[in-house]
Biopython code that builds the backbone (N, CA, C, O; Angstrom):
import numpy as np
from Bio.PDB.StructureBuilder import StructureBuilder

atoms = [
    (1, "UNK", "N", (114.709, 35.111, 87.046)),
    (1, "UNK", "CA", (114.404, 35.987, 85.932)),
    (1, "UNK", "C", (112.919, 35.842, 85.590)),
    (1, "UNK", "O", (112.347, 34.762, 85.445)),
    (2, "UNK", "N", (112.358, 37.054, 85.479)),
    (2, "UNK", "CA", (111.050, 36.801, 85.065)),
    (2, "UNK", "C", (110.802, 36.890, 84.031)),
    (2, "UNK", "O", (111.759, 37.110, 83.288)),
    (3, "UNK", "N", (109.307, 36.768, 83.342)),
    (3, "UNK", "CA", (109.209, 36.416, 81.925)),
    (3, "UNK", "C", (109.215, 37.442, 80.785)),
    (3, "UNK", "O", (109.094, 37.223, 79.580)),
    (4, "UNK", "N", (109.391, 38.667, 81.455)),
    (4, "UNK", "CA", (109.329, 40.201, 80.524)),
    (4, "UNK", "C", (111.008, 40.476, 80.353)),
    (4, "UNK", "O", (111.393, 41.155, 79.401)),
    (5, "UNK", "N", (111.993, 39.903, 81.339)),
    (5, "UNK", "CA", (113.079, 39.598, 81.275)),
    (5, "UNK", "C", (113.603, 38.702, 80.149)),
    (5, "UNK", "O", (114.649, 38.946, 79.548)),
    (6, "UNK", "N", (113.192, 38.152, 80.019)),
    (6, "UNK", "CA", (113.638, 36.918, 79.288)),
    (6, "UNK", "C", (112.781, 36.994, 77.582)),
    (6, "UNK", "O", (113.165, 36.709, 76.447)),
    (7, "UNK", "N", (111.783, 37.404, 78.016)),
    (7, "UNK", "CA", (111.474, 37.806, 76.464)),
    (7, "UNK", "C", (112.248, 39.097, 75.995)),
    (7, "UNK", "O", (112.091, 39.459, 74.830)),
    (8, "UNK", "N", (112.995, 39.743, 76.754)),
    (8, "UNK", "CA", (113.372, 41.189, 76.502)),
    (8, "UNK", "C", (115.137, 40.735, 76.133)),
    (8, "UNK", "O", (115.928, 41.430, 75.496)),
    (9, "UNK", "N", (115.373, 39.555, 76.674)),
    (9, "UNK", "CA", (116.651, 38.850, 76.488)),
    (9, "UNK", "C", (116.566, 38.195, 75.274)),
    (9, "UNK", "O", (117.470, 38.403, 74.464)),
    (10, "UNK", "N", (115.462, 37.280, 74.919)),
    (10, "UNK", "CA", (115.277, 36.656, 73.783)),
    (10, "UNK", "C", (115.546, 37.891, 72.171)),
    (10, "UNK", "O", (116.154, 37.777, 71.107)),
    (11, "UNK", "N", (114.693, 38.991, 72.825)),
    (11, "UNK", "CA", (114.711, 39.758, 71.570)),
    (11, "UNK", "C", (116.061, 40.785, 71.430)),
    (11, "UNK", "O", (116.161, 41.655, 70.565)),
    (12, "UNK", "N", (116.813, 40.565, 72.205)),
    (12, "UNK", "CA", (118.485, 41.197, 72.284)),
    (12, "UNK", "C", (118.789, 40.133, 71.683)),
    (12, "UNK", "O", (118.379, 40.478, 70.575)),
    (13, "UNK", "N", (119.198, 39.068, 71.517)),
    (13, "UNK", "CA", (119.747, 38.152, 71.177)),
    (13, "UNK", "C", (119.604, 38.017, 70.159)),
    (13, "UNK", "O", (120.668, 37.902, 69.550)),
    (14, "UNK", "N", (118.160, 37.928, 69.176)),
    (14, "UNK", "CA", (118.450, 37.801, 68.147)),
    (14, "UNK", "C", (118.539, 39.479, 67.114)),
    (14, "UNK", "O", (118.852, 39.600, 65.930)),
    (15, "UNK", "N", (118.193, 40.411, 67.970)),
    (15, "UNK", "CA", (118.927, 41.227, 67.251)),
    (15, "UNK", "C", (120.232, 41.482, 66.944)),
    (15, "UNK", "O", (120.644, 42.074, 65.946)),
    (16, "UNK", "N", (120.948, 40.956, 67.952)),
    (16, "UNK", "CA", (122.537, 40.912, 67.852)),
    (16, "UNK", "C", (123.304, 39.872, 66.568)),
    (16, "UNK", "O", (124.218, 40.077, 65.769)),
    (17, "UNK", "N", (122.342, 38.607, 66.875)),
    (17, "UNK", "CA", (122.310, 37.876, 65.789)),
    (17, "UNK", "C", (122.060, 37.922, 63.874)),
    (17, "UNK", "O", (122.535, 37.349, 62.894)),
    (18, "UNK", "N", (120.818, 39.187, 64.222)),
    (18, "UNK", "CA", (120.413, 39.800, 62.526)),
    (18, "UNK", "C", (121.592, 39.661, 61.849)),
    (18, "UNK", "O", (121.774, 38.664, 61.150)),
    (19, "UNK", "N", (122.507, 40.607, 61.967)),
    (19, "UNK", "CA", (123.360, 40.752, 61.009)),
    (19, "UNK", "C", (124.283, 39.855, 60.456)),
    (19, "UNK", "O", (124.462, 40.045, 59.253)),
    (20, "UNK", "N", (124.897, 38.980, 60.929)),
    (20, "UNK", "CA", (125.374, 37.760, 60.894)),
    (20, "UNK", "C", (124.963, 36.776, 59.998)),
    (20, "UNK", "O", (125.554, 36.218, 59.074)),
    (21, "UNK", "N", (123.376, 36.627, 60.632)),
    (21, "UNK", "CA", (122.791, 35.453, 59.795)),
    (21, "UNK", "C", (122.237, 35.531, 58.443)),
    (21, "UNK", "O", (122.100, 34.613, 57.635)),
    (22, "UNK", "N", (121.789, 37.393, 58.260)),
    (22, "UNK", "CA", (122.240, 37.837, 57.329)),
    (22, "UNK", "C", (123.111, 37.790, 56.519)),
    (22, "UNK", "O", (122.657, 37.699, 55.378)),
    (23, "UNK", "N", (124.743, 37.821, 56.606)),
    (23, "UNK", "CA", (125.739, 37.917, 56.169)),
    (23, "UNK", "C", (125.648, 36.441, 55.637)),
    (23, "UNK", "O", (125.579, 36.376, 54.410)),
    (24, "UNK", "N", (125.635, 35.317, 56.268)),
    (24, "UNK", "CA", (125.757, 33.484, 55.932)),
    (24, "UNK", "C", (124.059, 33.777, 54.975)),
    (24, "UNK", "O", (124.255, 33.392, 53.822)),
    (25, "UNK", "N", (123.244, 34.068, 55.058)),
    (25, "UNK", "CA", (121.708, 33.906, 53.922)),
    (25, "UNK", "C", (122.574, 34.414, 53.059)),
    (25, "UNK", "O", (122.926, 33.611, 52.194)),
    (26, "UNK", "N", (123.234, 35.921, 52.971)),
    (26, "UNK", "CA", (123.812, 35.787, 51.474)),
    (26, "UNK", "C", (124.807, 35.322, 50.772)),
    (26, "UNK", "O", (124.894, 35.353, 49.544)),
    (27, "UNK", "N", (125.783, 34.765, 51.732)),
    (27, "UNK", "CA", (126.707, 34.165, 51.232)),
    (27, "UNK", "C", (126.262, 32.738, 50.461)),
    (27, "UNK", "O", (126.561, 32.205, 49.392)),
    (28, "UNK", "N", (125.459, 32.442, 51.493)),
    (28, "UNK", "CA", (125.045, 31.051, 50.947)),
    (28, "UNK", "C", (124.074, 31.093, 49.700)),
    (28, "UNK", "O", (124.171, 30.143, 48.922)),
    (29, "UNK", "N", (123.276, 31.944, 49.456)),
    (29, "UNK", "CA", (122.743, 32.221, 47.770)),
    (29, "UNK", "C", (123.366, 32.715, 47.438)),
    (29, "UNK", "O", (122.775, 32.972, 46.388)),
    (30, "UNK", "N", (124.781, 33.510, 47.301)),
    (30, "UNK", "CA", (125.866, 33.448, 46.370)),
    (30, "UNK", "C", (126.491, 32.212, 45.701)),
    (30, "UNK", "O", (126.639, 31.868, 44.528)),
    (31, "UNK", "N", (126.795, 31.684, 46.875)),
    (31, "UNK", "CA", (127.874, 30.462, 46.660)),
    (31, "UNK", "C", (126.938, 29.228, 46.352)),
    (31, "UNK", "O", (127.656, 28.230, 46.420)),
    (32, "UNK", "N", (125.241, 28.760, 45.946)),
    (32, "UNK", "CA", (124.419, 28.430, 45.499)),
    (32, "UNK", "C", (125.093, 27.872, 43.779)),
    (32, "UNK", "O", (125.569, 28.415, 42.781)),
    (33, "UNK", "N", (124.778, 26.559, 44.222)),
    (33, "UNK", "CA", (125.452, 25.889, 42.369)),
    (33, "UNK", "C", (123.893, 25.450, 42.270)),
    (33, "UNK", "O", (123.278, 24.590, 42.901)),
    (34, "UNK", "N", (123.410, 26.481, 41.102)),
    (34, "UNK", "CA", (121.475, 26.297, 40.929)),
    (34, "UNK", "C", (121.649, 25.157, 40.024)),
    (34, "UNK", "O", (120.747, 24.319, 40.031)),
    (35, "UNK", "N", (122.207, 25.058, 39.591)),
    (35, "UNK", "CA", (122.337, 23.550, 38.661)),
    (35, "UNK", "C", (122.421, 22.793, 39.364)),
    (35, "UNK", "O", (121.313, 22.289, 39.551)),
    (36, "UNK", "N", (123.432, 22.201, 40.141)),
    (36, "UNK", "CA", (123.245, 21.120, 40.883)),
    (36, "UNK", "C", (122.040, 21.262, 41.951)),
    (36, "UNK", "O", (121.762, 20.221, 42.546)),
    (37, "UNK", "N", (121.361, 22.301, 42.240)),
    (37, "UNK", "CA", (120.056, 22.357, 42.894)),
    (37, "UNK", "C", (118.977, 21.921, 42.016)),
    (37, "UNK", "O", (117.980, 21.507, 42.607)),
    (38, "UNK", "N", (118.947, 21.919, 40.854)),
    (38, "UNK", "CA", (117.706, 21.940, 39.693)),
    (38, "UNK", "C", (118.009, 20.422, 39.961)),
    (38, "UNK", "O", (117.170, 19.794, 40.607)),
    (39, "UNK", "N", (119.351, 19.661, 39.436)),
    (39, "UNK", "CA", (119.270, 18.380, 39.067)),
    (39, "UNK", "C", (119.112, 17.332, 40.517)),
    (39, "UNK", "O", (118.969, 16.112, 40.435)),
    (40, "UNK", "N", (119.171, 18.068, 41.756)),
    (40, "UNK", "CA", (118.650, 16.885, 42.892)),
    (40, "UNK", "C", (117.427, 17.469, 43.293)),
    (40, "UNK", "O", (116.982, 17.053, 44.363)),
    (41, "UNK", "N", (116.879, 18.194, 42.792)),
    (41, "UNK", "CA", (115.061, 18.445, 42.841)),
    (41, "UNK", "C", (114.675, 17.852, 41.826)),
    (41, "UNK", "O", (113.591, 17.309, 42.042)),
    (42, "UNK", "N", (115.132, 17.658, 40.578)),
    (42, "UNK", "CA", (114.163, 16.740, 39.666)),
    (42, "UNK", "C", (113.462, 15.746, 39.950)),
    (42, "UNK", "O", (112.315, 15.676, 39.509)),
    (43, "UNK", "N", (114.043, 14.659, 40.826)),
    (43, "UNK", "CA", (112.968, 13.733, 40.601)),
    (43, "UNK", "C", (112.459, 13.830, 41.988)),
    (43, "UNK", "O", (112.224, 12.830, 42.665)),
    (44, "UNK", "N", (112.318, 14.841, 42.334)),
    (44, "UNK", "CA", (110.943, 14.760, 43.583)),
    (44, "UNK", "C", (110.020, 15.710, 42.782)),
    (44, "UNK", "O", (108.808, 15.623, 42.975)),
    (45, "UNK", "N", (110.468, 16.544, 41.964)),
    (45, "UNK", "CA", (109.095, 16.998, 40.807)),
    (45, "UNK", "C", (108.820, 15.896, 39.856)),
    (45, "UNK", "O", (107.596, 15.789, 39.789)),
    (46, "UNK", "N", (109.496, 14.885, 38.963)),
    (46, "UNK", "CA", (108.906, 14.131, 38.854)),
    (46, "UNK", "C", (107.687, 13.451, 39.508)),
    (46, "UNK", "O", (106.519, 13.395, 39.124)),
    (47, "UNK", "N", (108.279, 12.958, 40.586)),
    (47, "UNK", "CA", (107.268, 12.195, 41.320)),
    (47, "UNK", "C", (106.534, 12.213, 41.764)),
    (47, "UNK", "O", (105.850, 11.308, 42.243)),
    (48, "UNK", "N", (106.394, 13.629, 41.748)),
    (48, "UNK", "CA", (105.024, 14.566, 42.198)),
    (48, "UNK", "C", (104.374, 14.414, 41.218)),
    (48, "UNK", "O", (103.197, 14.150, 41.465)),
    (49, "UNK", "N", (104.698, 14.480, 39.915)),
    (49, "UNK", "CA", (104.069, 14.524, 38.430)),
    (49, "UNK", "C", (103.399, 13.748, 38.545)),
    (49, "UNK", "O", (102.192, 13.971, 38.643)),
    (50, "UNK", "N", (104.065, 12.157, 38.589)),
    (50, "UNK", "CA", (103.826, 10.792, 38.514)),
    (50, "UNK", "C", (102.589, 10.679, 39.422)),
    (50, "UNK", "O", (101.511, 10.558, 38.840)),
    (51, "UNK", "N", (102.593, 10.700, 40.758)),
    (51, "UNK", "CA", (101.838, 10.811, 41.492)),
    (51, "UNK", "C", (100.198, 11.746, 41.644)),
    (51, "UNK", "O", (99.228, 11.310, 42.264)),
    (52, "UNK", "N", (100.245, 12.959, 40.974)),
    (52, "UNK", "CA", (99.205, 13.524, 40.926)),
    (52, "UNK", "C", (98.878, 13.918, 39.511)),
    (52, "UNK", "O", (97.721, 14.306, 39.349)),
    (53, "UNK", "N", (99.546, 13.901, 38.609)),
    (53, "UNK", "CA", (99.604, 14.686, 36.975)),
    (53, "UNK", "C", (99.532, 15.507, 37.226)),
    (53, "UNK", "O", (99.656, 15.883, 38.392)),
    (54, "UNK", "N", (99.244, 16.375, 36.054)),
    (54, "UNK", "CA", (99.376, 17.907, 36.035)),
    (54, "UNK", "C", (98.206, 18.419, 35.754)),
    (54, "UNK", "O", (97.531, 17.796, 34.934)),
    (55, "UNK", "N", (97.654, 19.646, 36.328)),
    (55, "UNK", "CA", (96.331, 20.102, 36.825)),
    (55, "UNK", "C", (95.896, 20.011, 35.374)),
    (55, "UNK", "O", (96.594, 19.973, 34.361)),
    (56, "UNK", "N", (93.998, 19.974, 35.576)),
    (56, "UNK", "CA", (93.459, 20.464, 34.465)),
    (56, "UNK", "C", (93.510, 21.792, 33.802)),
    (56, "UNK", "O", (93.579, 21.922, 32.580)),
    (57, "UNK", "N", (93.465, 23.006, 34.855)),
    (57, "UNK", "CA", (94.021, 23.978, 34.235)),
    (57, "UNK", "C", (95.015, 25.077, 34.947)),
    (57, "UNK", "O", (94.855, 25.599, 36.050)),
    (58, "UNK", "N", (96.192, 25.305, 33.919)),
    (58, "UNK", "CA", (97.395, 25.572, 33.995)),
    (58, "UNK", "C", (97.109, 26.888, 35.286)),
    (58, "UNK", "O", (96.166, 27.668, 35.425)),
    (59, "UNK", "N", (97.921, 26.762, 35.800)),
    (59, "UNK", "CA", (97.860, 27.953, 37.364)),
    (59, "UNK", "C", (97.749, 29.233, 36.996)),
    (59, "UNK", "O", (97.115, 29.898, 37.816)),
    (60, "UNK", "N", (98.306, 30.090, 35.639)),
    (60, "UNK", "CA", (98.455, 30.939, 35.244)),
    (60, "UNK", "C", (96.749, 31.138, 34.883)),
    (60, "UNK", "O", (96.165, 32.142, 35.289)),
    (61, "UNK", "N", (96.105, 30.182, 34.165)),
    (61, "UNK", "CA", (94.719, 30.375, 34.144)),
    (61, "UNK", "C", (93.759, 30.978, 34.879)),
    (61, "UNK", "O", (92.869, 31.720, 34.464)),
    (62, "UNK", "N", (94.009, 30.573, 36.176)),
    (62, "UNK", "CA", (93.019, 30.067, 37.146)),
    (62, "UNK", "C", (93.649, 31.642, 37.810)),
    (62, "UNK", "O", (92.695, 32.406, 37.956)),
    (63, "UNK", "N", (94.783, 32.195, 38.170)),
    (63, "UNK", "CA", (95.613, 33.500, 38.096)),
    (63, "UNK", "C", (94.755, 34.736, 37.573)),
    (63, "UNK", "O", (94.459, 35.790, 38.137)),
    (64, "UNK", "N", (94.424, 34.198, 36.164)),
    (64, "UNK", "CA", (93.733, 35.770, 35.562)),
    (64, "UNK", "C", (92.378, 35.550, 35.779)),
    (64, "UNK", "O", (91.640, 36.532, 35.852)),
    (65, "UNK", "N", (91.800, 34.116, 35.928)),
    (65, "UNK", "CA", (90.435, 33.987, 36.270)),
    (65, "UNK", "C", (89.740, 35.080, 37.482)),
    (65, "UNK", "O", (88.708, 35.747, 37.555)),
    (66, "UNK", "N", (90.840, 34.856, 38.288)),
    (66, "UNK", "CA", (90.534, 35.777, 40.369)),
    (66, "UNK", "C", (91.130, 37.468, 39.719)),
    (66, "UNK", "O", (90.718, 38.527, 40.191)),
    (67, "UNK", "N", (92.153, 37.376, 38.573)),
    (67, "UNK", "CA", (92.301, 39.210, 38.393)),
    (67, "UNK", "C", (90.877, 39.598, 38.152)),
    (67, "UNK", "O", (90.096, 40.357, 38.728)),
    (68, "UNK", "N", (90.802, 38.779, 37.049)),
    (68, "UNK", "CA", (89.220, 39.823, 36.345)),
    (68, "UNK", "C", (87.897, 39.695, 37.140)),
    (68, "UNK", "O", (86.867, 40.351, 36.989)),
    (69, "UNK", "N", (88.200, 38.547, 38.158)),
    (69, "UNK", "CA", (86.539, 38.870, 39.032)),
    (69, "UNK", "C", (87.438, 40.213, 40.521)),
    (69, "UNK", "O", (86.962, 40.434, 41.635)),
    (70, "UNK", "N", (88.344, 40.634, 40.118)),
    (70, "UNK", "CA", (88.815, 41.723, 41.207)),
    (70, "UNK", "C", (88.189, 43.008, 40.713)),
    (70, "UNK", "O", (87.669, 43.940, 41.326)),
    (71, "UNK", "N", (88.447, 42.723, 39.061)),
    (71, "UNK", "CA", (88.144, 44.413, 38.475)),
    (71, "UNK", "C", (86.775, 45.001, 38.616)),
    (71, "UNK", "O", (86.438, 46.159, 38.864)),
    (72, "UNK", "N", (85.697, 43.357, 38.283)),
    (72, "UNK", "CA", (84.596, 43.325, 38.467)),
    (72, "UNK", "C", (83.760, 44.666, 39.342)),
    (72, "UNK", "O", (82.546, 44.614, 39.537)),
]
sb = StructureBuilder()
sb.init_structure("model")
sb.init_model(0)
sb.init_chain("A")
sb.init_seg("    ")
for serial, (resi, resn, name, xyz) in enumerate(atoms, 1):
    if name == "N":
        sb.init_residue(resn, " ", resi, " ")
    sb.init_atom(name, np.array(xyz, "f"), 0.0, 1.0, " ", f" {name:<3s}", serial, name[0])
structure = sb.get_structure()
């Protein structure tokens, strides 16, 4: 098999695949308990905290700082 073959196989394959893995991405952010996701991410945001603090200025800042040099 040559390699225009096989890339032409690769991209059948996962088109056949789309829909499927589709179907399990949404099932699985359906069936998603965000609470028990929030409470075993906490303390790796903690510790990120701990580890670096929290910026001097807030992200939302620094956000409208780059809008208004766009309008410029």
């Amino acid at each position: 098999m040559d390699e225009k073959e096989l890339i032409r196989r690769w991209a059948q394959t996962w088109k056949e695949a789309g829909p499927e893995l589709e179907k399990i991405r949404l099932r699985e952010a359906r069936d998603e308990d965000t609470l028990l996701s929030l409470q075993l991410l906490a303390p790796a945001f903690e510790l990120a905290l701990a580890m670096h603090g929290p910026d001097e200025s807030p992200g939302m800042v620094e956000m409208q700082r780059h809008f208004a040099k766009l309008r410029r």
